[in-house]
C-alpha positions as CSV (number, residue, x, y, z in Angstrom):
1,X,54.3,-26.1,-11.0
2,X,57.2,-24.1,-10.3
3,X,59.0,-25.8,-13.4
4,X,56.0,-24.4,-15.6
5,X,56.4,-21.0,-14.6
6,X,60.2,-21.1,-15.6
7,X,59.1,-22.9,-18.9
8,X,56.7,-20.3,-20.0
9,X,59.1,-17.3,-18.9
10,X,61.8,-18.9,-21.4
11,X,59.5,-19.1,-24.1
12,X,58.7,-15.3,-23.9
13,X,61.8,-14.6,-23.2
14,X,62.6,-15.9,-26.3
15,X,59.7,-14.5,-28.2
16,X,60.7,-10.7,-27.1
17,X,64.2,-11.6,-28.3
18,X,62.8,-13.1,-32.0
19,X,60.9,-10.5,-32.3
20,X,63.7,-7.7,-32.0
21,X,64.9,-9.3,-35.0
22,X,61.8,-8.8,-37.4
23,X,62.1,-7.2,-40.2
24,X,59.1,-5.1,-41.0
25,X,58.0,-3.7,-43.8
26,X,57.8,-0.2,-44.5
27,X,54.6,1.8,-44.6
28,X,55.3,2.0,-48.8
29,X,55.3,-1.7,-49.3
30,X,52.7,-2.0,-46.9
31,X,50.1,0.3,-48.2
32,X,51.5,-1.2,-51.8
33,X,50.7,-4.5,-51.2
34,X,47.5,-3.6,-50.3
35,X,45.9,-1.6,-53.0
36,X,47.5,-4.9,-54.9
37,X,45.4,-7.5,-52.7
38,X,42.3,-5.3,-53.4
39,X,42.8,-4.6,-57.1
40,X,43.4,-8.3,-57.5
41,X,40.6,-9.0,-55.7
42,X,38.3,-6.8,-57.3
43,X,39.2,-8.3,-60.8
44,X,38.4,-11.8,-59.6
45,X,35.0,-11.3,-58.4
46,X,34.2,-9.3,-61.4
47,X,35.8,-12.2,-63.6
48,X,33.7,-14.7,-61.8
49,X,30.3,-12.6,-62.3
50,X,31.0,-12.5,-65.9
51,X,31.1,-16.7,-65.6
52,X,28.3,-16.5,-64.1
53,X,26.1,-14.0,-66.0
54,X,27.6,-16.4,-69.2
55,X,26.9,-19.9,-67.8
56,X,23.0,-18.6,-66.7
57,X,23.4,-17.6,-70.4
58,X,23.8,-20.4,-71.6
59,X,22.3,-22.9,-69.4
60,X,19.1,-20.3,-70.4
61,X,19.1,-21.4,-73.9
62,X,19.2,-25.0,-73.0
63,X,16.0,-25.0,-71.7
């Protein structure tokens, strides 16, 4: 049990040490990359609406 304890405290030891040397990202990039994810995002499901309002289109005039 005892051997646990010393086990886990190495492993966040080690964690607080990694973690010193993680580089984050600015509030610029961060804020960036975001109204990127959404814009992308946006354009995809509007992309695939269009598919679908053409495919019901289509698949209208086949019956």
């Amino acid at each position: 049990m005892n051997n646990t304890l010393e086990s886990i405290k190495t492993y966040f030891k080690g964690v607080k040490a990694e973690w010193g040397r993680v580089s984050w990202p600015d509030k610029n990039q961060v804020v960036g990359e975001t109204i990127s994810v959404i814009v992308i995002v946006f354009v995809f499901t509007v992309a695939i609406y269009v598919m679908d309002l053409l495919f019901k289109g289509l698949l209208s005039l086949i019956k």
